[in-house]
C-alpha positions in Angstrom: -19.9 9.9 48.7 -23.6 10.8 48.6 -25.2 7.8 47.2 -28.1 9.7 45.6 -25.4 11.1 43.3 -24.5 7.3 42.1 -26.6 7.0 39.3 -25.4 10.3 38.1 -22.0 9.0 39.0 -22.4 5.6 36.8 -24.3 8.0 33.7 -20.7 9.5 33.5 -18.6 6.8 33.3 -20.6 5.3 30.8 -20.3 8.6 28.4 -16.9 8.6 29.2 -16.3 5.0 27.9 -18.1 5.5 25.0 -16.8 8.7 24.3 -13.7 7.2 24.3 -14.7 3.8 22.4 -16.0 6.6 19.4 -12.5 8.0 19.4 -10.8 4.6 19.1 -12.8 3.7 16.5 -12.9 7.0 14.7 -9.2 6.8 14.0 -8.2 5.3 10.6 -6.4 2.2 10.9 -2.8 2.6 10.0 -2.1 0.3 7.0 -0.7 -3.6 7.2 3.4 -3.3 5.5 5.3 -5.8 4.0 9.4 -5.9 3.4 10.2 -8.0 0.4 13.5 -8.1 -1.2 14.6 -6.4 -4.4 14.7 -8.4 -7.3 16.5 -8.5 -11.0 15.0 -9.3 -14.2 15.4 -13.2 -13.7 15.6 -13.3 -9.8 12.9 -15.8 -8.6 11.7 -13.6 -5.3 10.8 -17.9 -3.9 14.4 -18.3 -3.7 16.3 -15.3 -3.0 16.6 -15.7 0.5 18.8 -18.8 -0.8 21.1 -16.9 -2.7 21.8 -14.3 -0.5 20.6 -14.5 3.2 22.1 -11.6 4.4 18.4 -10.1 3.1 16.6 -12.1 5.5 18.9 -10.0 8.2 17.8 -6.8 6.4 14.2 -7.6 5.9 13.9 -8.5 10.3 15.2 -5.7 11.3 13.3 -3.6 9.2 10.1 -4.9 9.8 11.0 -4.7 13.5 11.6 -1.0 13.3 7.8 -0.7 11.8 6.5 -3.3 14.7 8.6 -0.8 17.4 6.2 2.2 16.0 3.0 0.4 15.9 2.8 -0.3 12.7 0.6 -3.5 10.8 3.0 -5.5 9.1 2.7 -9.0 7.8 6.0 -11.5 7.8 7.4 -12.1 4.5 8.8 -15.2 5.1 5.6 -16.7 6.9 3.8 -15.1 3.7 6.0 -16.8 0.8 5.7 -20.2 2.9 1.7 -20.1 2.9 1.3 -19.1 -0.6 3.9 -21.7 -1.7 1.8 -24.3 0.4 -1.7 -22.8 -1.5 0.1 -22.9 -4.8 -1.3 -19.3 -5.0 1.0 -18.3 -7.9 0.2 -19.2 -11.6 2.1 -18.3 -14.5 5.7 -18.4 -15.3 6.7 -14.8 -15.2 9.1 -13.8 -12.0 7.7 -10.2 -11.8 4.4 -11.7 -11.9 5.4 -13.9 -9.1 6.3 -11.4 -7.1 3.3 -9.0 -7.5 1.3 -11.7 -6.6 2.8 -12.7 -3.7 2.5 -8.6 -3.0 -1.1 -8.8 -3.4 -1.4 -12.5 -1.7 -0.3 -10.8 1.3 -3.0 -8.5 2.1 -0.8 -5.7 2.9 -1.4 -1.7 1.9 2.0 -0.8 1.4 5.5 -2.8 0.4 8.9 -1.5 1.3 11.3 -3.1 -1.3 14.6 -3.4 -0.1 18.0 -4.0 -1.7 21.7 -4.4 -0.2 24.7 -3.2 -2.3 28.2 -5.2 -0.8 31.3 -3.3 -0.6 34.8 -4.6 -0.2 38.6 -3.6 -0.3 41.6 -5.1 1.5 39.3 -6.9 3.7 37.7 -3.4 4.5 33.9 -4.0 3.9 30.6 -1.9 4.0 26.8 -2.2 2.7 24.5 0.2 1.5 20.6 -0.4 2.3 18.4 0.9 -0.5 15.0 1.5 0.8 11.8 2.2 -1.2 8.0 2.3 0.2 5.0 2.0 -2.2 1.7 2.1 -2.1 0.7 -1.4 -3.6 -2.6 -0.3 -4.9 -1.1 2.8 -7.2 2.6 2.0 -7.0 3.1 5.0 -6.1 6.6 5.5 -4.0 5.8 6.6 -0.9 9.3 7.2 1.1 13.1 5.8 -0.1 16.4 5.8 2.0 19.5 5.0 0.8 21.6 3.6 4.8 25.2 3.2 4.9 27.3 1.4 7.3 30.9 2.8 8.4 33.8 1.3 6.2 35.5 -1.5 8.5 37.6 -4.5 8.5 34.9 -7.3 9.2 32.9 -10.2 7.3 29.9 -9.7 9.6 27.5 -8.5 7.1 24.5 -9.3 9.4 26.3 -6.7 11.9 27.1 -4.4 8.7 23.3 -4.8 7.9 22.4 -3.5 11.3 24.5 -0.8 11.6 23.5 0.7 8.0 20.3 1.0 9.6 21.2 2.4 12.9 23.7 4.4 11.1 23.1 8.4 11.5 22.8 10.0 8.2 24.5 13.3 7.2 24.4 15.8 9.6 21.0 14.5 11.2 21.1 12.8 14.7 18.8 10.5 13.7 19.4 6.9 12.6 18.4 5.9 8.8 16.3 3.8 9.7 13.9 6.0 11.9 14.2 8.9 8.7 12.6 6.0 6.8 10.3 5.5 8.8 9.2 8.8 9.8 9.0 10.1 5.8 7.0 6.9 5.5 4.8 8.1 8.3 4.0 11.5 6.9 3.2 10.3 3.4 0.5 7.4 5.4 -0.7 10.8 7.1 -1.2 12.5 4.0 -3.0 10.0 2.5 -5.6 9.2 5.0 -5.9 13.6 4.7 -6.5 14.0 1.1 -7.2 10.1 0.0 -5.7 7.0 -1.1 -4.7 8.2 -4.8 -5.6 5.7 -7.8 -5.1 6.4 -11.8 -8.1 5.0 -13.6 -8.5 4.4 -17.5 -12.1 3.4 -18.5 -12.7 1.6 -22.4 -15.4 0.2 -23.8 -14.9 -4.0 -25.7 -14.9 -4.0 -29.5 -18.4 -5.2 -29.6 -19.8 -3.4 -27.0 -22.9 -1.1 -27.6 -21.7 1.2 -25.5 -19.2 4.2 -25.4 -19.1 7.8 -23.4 -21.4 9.3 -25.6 -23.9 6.5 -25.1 -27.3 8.0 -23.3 -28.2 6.5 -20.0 -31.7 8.1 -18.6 -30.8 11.6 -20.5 -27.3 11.8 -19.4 -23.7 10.8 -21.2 -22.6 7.5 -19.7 -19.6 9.8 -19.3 -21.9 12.0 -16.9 -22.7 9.0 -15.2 -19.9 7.9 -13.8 -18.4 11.2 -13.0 -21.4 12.3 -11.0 -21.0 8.8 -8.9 -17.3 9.1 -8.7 -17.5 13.2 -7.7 -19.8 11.3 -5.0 -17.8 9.1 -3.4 -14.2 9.9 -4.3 -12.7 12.2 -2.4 -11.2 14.4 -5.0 -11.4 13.7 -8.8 -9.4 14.7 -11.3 -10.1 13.9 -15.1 -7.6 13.5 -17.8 -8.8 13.2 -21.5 -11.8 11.8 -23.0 -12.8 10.6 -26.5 -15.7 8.5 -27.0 -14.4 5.0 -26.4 -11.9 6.1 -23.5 -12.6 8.4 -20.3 -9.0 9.0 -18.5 -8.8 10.0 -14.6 -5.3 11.2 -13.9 -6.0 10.6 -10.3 -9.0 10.0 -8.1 -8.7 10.2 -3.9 -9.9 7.8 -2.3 -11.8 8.2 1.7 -9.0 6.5 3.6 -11.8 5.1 6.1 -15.3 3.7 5.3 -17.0 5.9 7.7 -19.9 3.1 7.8 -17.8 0.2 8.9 -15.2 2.9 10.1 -12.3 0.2 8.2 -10.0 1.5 5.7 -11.2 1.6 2.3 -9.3 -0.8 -0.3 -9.1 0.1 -3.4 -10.5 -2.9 -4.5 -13.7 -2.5 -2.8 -14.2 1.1 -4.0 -13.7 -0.3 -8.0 -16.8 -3.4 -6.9 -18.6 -1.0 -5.7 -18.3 1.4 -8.9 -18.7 -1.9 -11.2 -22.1 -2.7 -9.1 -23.4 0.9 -9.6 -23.0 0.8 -13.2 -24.4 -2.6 -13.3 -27.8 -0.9 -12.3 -27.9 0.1 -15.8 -27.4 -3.1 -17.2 -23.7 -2.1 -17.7 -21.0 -5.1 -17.0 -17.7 -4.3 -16.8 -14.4 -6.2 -16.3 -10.9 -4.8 -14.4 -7.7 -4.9 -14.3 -4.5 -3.4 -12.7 -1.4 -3.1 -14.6 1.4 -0.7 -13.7 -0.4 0.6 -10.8 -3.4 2.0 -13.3 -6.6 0.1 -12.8 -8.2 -0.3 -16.4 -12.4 -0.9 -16.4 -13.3 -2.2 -19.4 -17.3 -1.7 -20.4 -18.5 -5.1 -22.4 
């Protein structure tokens, strides 16, 4: 080696490391999953595992499928344990219960799953309905429906991992991995075209303010569709009356391309709540239903 070519030599390993640092941290994160169990009207989500632990067998090896592909995921179990130790839910209302746990969790996505038993002479099988959504929009984001061969057995652990493993149809591939790859497409698409919200903007009985109301020579109205045309990625507007201003959807960026993180939806709604308070507008949310309503005091 010449050694007058070393510094040269050091110049491009250094661009090459941060070449490839800028293209590690360029890609979007992919999002942090939780399985949680399906749940009735009535069912307490704190103590299903107790009343039918064949879930917990479902819920493991399902969440080990996303860990095998490199997916974020966060342990239901370990999550339901902490926010019972925190006393993190309030209220009495099961459904409640469990969307707070959803949202205790941190996670972008939830895969719901439930487990239908079969059995007939001592012949048994069990069905694995699987459904992915996104926990900001509740929007569904992939569903499977895996079933195990019919056979003469009380193993329903084993029953639950074969349902999984189980090829589907005439595909070669196991149900579990379809799951998982219609799951991956719809994450793909998202951090493409945005992380899709619904948003429904009203106005307080006594507020002094409404759509119509004239901030610097411009509709309130105008206001807030110039900042969300912006920094949404896509917008599109449902109806609007003078107390009400409907978005049908609005994309999200998937990634903060300043702190190059993926943008939660409940950072995106601060930061359009700070920008209206720079007109001395306050303004309360709320989600419900997978809709986020901003109410204008």
């Amino acid at each position: 080696m010449n050694i007058n070519n070393r510094p040269y030599l050091l110049l491009a390993l250094a661009l090459s490391i941060s070449l490839f640092s800028f293209a590690q941290n360029d890609r979007p994160i992919q999002p942090s999953i939780i399985v949680v169990p399906y749940t009735t009207e009535g069912q307490d989500i704190r103590k299903i595992l107790d009343t039918d632990p064949d879930i917990a067998t479902a819920i493991t090896k399902i969440k080990e499928g996303f860990d095998n592909k490199n997916f974020n995921t966060v342990d239901f179990v370990a999550k339901l344990k902490q926010a019972m130790d925190q006393k993190a839910f309030s209220g009495q209302n099961l459904s409640d219960i469990k969307s707070q746990l959803i949202n205790f969790s941190g996670a972008d996505i939830y895969v719901e799953v439930k487990i239908l038993k079969y059995s007939n002479n001592g012949l048994n099988k069990v069905t694995l309905l699987l459904q992915a959504y996104d926990v900001s929009s509740a929007r569904s984001l992939a569903n499977a429906d895996c079933i195990s061969n019919t056979i003469r057995t009380n193993d329903f652990p084993a029953l639950v991992s074969a349902a999984l493993s189980h090829e589907q149809g005439d595909s070669s591939v196991p149900c579990r991995d379809i799951f998982l790859n219609t799951l991956q497409g719809s994450i793909e698409r998202m951090m493409k075209e945005g992380r899709p919200i619904t948003m429904q903007i009203g106005f307080s009985q006594d507020s002094k303010f409404n759509a119509d109301y004239m901030v610097k020579d411009k509709l309130l109205s105008e206001i807030i569709n110039e900042w969300l045309d912006k920094n949404a990625q896509s917008v599109n507007p449902g109806g609007e009356t003078t107390n009400t201003i409907n978005y049908n959807e609005i994309r999200i960026p998937y990634k903060d391309e300043v702190t190059k993180k993926n943008n939660r939806v409940s950072g995106f709604i601060s930061k359009f709540i700070a920008y209206l308070k720079t007109f001395g507008i306050s303004a309360n949310r709320d989600i419900k239903g997978g809709i986020i309503y901003i109410t204008i005091n």
